[in-house]
C-alpha positions as a Markdown table, in Angstrom:
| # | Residue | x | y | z |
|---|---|---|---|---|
| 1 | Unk | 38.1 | 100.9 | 147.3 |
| 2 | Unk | 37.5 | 104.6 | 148.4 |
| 3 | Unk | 34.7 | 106.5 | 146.9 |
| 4 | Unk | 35.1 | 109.0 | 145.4 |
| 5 | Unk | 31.7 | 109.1 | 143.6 |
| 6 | Unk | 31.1 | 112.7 | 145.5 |
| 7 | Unk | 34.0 | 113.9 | 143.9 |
| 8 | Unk | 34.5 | 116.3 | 140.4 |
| 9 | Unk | 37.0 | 115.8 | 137.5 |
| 10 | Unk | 39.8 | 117.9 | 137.3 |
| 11 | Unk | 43.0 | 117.5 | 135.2 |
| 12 | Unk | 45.5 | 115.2 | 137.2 |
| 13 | Unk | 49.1 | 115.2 | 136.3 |
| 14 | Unk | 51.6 | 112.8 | 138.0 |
| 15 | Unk | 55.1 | 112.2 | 137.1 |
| 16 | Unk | 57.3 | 109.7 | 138.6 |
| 17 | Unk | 61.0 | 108.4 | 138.4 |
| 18 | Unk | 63.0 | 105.2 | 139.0 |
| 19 | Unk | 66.5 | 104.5 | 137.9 |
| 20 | Unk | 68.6 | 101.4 | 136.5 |
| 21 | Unk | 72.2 | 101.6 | 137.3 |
| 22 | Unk | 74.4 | 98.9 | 134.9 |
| 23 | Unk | 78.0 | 97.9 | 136.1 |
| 24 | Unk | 80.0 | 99.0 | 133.2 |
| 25 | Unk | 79.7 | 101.5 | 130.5 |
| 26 | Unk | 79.7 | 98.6 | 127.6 |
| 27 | Unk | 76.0 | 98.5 | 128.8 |
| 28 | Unk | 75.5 | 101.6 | 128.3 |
| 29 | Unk | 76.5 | 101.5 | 124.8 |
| 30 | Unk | 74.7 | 98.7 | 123.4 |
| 31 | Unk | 71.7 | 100.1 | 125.0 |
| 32 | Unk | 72.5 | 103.4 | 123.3 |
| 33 | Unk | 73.7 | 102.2 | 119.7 |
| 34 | Unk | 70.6 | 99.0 | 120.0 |
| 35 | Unk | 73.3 | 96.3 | 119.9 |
| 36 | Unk | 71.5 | 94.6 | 122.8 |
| 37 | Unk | 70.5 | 90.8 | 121.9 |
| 38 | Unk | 67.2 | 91.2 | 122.9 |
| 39 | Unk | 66.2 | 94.0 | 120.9 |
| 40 | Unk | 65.8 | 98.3 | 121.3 |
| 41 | Unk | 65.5 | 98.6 | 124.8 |
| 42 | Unk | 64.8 | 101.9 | 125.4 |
| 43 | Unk | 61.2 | 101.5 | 123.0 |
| 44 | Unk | 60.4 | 98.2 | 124.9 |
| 45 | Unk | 60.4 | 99.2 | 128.0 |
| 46 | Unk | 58.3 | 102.1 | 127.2 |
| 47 | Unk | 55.9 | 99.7 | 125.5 |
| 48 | Unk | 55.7 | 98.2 | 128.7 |
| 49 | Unk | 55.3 | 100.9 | 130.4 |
| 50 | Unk | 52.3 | 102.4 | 128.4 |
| 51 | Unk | 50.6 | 98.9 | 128.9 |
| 52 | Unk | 51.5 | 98.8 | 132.7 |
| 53 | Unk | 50.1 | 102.0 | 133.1 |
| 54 | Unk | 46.5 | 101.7 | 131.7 |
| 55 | Unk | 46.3 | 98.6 | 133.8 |
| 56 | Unk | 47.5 | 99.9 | 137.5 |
| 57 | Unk | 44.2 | 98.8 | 138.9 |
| 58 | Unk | 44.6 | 95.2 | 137.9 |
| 59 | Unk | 47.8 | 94.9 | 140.0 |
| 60 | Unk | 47.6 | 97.3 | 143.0 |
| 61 | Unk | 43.8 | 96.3 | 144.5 |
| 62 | Unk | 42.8 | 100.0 | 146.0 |
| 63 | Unk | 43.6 | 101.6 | 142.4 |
| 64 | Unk | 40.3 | 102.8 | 140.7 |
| 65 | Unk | 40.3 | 102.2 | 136.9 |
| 66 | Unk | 40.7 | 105.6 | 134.9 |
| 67 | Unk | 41.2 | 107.0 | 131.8 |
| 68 | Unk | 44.6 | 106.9 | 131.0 |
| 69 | Unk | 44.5 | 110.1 | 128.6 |
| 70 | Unk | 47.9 | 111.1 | 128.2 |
| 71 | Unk | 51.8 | 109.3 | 128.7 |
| 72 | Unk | 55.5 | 110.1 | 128.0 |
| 73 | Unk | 58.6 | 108.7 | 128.8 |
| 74 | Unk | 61.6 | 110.0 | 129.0 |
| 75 | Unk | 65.3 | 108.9 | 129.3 |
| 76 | Unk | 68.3 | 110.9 | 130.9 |
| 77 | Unk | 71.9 | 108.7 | 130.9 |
| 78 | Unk | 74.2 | 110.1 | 133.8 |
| 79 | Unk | 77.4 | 108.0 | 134.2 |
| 80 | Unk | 76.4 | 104.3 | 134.4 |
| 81 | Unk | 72.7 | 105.6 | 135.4 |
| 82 | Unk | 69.4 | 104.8 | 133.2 |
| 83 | Unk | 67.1 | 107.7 | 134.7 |
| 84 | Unk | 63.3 | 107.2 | 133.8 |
| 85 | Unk | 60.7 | 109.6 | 133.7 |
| 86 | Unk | 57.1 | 108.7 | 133.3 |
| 87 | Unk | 54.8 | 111.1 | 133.1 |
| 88 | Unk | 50.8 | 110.6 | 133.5 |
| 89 | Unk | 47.6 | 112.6 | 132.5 |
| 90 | Unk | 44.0 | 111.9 | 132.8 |
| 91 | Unk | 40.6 | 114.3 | 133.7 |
| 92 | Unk | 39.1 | 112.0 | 136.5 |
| 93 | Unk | 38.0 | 112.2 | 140.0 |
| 94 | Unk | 41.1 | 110.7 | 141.6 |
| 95 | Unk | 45.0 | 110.9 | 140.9 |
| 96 | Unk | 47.5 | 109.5 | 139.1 |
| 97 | Unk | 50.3 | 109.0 | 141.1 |
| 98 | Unk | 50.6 | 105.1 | 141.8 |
| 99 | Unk | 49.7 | 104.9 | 137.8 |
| 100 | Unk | 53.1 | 106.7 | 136.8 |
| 101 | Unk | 55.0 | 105.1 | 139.5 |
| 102 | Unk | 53.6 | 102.1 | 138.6 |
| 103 | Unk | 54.6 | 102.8 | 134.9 |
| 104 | Unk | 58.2 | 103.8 | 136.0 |
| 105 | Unk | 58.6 | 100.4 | 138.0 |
| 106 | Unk | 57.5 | 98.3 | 134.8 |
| 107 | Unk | 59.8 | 99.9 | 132.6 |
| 108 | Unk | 62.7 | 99.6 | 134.7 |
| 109 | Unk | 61.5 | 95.8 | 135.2 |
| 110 | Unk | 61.5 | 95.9 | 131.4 |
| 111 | Unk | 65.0 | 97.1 | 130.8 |
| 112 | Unk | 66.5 | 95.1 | 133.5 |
| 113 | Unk | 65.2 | 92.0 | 132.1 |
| 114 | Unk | 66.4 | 93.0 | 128.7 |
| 115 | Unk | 69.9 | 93.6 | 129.9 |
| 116 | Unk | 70.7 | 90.7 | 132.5 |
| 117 | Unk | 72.4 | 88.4 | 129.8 |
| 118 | Unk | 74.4 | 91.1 | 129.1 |
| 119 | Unk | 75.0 | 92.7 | 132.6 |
| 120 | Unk | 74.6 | 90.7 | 135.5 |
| 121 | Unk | 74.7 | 93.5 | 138.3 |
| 122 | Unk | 71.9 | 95.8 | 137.4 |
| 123 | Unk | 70.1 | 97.8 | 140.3 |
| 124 | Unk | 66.6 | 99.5 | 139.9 |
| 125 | Unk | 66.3 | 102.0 | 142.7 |
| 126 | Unk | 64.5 | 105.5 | 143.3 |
| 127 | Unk | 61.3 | 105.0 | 142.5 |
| 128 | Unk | 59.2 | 107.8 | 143.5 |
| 129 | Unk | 57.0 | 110.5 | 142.8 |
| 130 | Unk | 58.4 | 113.6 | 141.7 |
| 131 | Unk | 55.8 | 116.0 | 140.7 |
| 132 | Unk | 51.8 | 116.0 | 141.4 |
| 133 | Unk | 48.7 | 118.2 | 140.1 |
| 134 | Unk | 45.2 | 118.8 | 140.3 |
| 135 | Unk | 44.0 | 117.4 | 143.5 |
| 136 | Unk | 43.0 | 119.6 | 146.5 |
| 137 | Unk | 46.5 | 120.6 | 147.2 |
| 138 | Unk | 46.8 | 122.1 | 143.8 |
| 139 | Unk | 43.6 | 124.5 | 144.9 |
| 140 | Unk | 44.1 | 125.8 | 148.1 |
| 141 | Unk | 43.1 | 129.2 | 149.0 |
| 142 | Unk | 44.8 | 130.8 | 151.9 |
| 143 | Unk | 43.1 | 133.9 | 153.8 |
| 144 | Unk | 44.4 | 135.9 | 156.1 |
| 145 | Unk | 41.3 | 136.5 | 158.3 |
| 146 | Unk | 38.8 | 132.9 | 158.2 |
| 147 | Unk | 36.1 | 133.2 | 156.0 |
| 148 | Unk | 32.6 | 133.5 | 158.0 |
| 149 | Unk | 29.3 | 132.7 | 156.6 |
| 150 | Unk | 25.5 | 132.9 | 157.4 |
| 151 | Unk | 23.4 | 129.4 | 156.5 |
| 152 | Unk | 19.3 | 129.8 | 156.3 |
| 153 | Unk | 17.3 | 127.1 | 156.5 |
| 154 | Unk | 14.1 | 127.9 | 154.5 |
| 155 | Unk | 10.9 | 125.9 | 155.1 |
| 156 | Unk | 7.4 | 126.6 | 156.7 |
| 157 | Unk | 7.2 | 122.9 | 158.3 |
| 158 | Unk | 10.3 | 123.0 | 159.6 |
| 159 | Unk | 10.0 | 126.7 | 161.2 |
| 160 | Unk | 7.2 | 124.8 | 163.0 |
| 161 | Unk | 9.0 | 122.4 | 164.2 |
| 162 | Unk | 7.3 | 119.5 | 162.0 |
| 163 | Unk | 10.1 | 118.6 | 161.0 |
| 164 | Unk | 13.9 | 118.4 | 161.4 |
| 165 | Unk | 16.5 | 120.2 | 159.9 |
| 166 | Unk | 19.5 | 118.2 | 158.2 |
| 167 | Unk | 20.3 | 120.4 | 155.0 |
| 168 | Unk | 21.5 | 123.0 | 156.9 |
| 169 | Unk | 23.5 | 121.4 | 159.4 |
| 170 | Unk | 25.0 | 119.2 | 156.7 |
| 171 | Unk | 26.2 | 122.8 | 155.1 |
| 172 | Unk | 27.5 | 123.7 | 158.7 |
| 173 | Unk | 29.5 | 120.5 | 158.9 |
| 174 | Unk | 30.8 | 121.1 | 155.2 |
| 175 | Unk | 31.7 | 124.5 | 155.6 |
| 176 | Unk | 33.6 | 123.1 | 158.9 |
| 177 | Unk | 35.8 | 121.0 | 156.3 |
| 178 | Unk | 36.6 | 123.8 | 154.1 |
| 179 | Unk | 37.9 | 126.1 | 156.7 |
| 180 | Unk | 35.1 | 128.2 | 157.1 |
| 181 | Unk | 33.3 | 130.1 | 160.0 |
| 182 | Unk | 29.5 | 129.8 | 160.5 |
| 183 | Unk | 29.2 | 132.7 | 162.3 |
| 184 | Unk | 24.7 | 132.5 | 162.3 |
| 185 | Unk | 22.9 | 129.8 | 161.5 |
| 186 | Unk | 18.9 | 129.7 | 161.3 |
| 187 | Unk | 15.4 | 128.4 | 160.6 |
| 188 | Unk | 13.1 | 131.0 | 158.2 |
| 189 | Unk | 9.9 | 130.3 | 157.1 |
| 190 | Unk | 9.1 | 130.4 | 153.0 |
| 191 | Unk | 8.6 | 134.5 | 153.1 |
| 192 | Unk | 10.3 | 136.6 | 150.4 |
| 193 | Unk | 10.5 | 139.6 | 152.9 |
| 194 | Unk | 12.0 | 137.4 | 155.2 |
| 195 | Unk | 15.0 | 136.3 | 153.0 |
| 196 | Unk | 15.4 | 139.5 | 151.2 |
| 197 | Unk | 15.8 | 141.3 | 154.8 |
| 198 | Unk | 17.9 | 138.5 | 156.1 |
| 199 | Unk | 20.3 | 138.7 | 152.5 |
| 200 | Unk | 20.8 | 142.4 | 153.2 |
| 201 | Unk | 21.3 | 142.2 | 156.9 |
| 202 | Unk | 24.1 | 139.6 | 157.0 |
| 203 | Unk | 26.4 | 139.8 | 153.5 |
| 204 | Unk | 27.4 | 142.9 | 156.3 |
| 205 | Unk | 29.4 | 140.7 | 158.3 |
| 206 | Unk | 29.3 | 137.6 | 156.3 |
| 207 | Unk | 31.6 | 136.6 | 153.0 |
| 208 | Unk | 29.0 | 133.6 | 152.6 |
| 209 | Unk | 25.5 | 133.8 | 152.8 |
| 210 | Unk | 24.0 | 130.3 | 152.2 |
| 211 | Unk | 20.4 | 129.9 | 151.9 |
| 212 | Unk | 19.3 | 126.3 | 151.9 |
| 213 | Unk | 15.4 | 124.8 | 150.8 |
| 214 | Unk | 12.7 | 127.0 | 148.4 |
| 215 | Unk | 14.4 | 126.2 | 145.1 |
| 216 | Unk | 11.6 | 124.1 | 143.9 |
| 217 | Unk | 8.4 | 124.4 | 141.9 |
| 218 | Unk | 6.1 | 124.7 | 144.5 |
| 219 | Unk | 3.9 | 127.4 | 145.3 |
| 220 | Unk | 5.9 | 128.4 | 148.2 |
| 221 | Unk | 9.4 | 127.7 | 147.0 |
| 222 | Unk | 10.2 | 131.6 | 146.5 |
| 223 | Unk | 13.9 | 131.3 | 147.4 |
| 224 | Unk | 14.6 | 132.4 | 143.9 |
| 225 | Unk | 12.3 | 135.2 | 143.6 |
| 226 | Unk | 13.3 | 136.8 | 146.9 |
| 227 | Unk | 17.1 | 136.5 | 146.2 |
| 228 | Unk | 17.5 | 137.5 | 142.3 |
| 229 | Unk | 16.3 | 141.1 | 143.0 |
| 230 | Unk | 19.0 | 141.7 | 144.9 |
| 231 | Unk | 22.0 | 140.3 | 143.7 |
| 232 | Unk | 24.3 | 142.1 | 141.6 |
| 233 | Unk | 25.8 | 140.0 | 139.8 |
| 234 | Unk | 24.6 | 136.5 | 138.9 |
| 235 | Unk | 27.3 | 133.9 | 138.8 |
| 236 | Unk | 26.0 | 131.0 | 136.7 |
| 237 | Unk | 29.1 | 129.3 | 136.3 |
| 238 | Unk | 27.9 | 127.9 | 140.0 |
| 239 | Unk | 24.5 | 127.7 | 139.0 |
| 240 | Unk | 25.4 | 125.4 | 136.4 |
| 241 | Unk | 28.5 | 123.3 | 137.9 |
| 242 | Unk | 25.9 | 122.3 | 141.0 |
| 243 | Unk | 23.1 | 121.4 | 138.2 |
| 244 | Unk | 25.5 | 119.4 | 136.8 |
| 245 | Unk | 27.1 | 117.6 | 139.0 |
| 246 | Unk | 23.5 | 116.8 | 140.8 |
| 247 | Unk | 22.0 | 115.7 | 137.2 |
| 248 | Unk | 24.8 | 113.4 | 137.2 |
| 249 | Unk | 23.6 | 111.4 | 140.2 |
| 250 | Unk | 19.8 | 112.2 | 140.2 |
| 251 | Unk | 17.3 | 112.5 | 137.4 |
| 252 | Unk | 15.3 | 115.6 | 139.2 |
| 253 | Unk | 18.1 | 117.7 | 140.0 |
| 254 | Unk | 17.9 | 119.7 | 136.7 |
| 255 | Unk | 13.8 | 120.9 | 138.4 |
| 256 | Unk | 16.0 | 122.7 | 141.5 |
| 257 | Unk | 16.5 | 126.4 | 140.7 |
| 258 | Unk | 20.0 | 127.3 | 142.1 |
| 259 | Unk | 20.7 | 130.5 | 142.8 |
| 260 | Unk | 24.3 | 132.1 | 142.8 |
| 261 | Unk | 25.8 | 135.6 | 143.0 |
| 262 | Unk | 27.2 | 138.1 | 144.4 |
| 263 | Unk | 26.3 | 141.4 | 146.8 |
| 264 | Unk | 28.9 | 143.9 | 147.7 |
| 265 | Unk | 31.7 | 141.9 | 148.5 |
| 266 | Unk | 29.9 | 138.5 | 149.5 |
| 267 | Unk | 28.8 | 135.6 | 147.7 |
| 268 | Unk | 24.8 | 134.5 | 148.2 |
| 269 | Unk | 23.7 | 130.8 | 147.4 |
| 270 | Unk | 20.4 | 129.5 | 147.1 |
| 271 | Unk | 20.6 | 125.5 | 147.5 |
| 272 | Unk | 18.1 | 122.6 | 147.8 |
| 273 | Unk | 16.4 | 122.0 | 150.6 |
| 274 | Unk | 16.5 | 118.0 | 150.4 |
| 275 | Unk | 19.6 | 116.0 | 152.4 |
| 276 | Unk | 20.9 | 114.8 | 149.4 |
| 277 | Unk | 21.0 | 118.0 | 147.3 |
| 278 | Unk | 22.5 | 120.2 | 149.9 |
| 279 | Unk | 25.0 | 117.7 | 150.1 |
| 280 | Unk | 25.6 | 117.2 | 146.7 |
| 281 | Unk | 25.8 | 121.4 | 146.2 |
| 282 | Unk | 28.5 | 121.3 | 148.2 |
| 283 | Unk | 30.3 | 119.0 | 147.2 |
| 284 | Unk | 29.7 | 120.2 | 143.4 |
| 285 | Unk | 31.3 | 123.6 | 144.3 |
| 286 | Unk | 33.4 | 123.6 | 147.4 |
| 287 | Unk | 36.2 | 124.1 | 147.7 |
| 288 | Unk | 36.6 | 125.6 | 144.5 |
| 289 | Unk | 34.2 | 128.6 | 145.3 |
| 290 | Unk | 36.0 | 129.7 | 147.9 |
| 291 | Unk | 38.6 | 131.3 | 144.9 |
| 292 | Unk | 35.7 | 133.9 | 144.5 |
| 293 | Unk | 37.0 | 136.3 | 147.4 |
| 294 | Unk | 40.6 | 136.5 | 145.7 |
| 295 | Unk | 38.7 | 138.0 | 142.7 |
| 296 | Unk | 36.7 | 140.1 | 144.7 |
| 297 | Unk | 39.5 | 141.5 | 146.0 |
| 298 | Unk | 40.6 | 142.7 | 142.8 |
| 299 | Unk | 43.5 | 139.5 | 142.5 |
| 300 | Unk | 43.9 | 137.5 | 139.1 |
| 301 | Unk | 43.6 | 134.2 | 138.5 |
| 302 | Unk | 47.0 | 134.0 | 137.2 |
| 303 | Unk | 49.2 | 135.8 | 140.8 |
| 304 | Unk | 47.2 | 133.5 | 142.8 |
């Protein structure tokens, strides 16, 4: 299967159709009036459905298993047409479309088994998606200019060239993904004056200013100190989701000390410094965050 262990939970909504066309309106009726031998079709099917549903990943092999947390269905009766609508909620990491197609296939199985002894030229057709929500094509930002950003790699070894960097680069190559400009990138050592002069030289030019490495505990991790003092206002709704997320997937995330906020019209982050928690920062965050310059510019969540 895919995996989608780097991604977050979001509320995923899928809703799905198929139809079952009878030959004669005498169908119709019995379905309708539950004269049909084998019992009330129209709450069969939809048990079947609800059982179908919350076990997709049994039958279609690349399905993850999920939460099922919410399910309707619905029937509309045009002519000699049995329209279903399944409809399909869950807060996961990955859709539910298959799931509520899969639901609407079962259900029309369900009735069309139901009704053969009774009609022997029933057709199930149309099954398809109809309406999706909360993946990444429900939160796309669109900017008219591209977003540029500033990463800083902080770390005495590494300014030394002890070492190599691959936090930073792996924020280049996210930021890449998302649509975004790295306009400087470079290696600082661990000085506050250092960061605090780089901070105010480049939200200038930059929307982003990423600063990756001095979150720790250590004696030299001063990330924190040099940035807070600055900002104007903190943002720990960030601070928190990356915590979060990282805690979810490593025991000593919650000893990092993210930084986020914001300085004139730019956004400054303070990430770790290891592979794995610049990675995971990222992912935690992005490309939610990017929302922020909407706001900034005075927009509302709500005429975005």
């Amino acid at each position: 299967m895919v995996d989608i262990t780097h991604k977050i939970s979001t509320l995923r909504v899928a809703t799905a159709t198929a139809i079952v066309k009878v030959s004669q309106q005498e169908t119709v009726d019995a379905v309708v009036n539950n004269l049909v031998p084998k019992g009330n079709v129209f709450e069969m099917a939809k048990t079947a459905g609800l059982f179908a549903v919350k076990n997709t990943h049994l039958s279609i092999p690349d399905c993850h298993p999920l939460p099922i947390e919410f399910t309707s269905v619905e029937y509309k009766i045009v002519g000699l047409e049995i329209q279903i609508i399944f409809k399909v909620k869950t807060v996961y990491k990955t859709g539910v479309e298959v799931e509520a197609m899969h639901g609407a296939s079962i259900v029309a199985l369900t009735m069309y088994d139901m009704l053969k002894p009774i009609d022997t030229e029933i057709e199930i057709s149309t099954i398809k998606l109809i309406n999706k929500e909360g993946g990444k094509s429900s939160f796309k930002n669109k900017f008219p200019n591209t977003i540029k950003a500033a990463v800083f790699v902080c770390s005495d070894s590494i300014f030394a060239g002890d070492k190599e960097d691959r936090s930073g680069k792996i924020i280049v190559e996210k930021l890449n993904s998302y649509g975004v400009e790295t306009a400087h990138y470079e290696i600082i050592p661990d000085e506050v004056d250092i960061i605090q002069e780089r901070t105010k030289n480049f939200v200038k030019e930059n929307q982003l200013v990423i600063f990756t490495g001095g979150t720790g505990l250590s004696p030299r991790d001063v990330t924190p100190e040099a940035l807070t003092p600055l900002l104007e206002s903190r943002i720990p709704g960030i601070e928190e989701a990356i915590r979060d997320y990282g805690q979810q997937r490593m025991p000593y995330a919650m000893l990092s000390r993210t930084v986020a906020g914001t300085l004139g019209k730019s956004v400054v982050l303070a990430l770790p410094g290891s592979t794995n928690g610049a990675r995971e920062s990222m992912d935690a965050v992005f490309p939610h965050l990017l929302h922020v310059f909407h706001i900034l510019k005075g927009k509302n969540h709500d005429s975005l």
